[in-house]
C-alpha positions as CSV (number, residue, x, y, z in Angstrom):
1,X,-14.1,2.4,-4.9
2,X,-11.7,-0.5,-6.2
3,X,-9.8,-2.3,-3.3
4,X,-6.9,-4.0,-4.5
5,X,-3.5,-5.1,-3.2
6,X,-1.8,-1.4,-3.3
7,X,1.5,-1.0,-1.1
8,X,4.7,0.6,-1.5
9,X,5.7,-2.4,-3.5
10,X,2.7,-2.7,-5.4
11,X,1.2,1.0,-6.0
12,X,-1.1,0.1,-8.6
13,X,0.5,2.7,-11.0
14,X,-0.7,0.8,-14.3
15,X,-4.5,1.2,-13.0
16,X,-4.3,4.5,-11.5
17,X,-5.2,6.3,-15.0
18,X,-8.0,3.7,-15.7
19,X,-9.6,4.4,-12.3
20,X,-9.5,8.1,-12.0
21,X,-11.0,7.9,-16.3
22,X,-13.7,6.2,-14.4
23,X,-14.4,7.9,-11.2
24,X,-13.0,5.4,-9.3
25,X,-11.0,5.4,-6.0
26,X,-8.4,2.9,-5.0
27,X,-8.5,1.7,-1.2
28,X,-5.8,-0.4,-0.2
29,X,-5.6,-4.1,0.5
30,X,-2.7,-4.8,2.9
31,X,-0.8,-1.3,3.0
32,X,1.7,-3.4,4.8
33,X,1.7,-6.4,2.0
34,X,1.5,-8.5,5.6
35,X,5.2,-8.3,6.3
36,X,6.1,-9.6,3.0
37,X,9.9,-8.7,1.0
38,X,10.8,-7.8,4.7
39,X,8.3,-4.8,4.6
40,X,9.3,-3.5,8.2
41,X,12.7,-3.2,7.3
42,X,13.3,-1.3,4.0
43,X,16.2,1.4,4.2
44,X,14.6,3.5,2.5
45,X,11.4,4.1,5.0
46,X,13.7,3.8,7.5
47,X,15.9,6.8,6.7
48,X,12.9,9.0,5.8
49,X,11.2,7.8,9.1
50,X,14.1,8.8,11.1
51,X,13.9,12.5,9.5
52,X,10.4,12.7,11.1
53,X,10.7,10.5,14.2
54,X,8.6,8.2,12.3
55,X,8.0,4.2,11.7
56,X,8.3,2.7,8.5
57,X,5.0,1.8,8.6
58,X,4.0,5.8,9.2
59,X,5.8,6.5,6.1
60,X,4.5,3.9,4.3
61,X,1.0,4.8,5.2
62,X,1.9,8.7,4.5
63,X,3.4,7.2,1.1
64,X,0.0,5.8,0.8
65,X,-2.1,8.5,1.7
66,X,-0.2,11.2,-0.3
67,X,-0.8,9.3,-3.1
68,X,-4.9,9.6,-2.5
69,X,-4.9,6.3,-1.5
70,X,-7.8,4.9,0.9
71,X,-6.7,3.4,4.0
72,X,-7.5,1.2,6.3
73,X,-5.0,-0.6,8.1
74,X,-5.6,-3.5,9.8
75,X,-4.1,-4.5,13.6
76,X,-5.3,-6.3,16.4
77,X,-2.5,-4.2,19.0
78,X,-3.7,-1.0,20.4
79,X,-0.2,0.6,20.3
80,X,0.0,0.0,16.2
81,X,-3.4,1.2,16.0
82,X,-2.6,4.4,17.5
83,X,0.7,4.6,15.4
84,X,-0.9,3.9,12.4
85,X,-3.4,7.1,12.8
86,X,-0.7,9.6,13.9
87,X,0.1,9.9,10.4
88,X,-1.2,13.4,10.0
89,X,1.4,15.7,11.3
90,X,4.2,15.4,8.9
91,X,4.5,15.7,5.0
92,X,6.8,13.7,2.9
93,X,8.2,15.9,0.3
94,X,8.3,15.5,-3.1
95,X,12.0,14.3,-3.9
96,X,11.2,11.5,-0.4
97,X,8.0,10.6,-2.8
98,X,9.9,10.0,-5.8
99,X,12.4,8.0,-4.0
100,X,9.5,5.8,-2.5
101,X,7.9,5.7,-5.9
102,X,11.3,3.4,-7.1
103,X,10.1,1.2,-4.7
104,X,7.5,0.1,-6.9
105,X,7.5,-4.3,-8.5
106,X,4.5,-3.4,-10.3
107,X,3.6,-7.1,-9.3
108,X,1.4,-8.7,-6.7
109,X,3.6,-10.2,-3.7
110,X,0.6,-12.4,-3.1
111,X,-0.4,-13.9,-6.8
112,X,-0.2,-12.9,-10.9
113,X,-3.3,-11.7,-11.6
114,X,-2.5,-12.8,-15.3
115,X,-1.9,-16.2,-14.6
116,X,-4.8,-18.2,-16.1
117,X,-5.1,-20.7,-13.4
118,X,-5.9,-18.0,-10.8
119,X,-8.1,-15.7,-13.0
120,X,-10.1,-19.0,-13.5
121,X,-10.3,-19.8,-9.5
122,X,-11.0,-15.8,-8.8
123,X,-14.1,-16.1,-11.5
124,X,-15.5,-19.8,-10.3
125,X,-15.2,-18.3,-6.4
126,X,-18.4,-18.6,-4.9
127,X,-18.6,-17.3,-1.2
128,X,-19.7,-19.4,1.2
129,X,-23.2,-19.4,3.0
């Protein structure tokens, strides 16, 4: 299992090949990118949401889970946390995944994994005891 930032702007398509040639499964960190590019808000998951009497969030997570990703989302409101499981009883179909799917950057919303400076701190990071 690989966590890694994976949202529906940042759905790890570039590593998806590399981690099913290894048996590996991605597992998402922050399947709601914490808000960021006004998450909550996009048309898009609004419009499909409304087909299903669902939140942008639900699709976003069915997006997510659709797309074999691992999820576990994190909230500290009972209400969300019951939202974010009733994710089961509707199906996006393929033409709504595709049109998600354009949603993708294909970059982080939280830092460049290719800039130097942060590989270097990412290396040199020693948890502390």
């Amino acid at each position: 299992m690989n966590q890694v930032e994976t949202h529906i702007f940042q759905q790890q398509k570039a590593a998806r090949p590399y981690l099913k040639k290894y048996g590996t499964q991605l597992m998402s960190w922050g399947p709601f990118a914490e808000g960021k590019n006004d998450y909550f808000n996009t048309p898009l998951l609004k419009e499909i949401g409304a087909k299903y009497h669902k939140t942008v969030a639900q699709v976003a997570l069915r997006f997510l889970l659709q797309n074999d990703v691992i999820l576990i989302p994190k909230s500290v409101h009972e209400a969300r946390i019951k939202e974010n499981i009733d994710i089961f009883d509707f199906e996006l179909t393929s033409d709504e995944m595709a049109q998600i799917e354009t949603l993708d950057t294909g970059k982080s919303l939280f830092f460049s994994h290719y800039d130097p400076e942060t590989v270097e701190f990412l290396v040199n990071y020693e948890m502390p005891h």
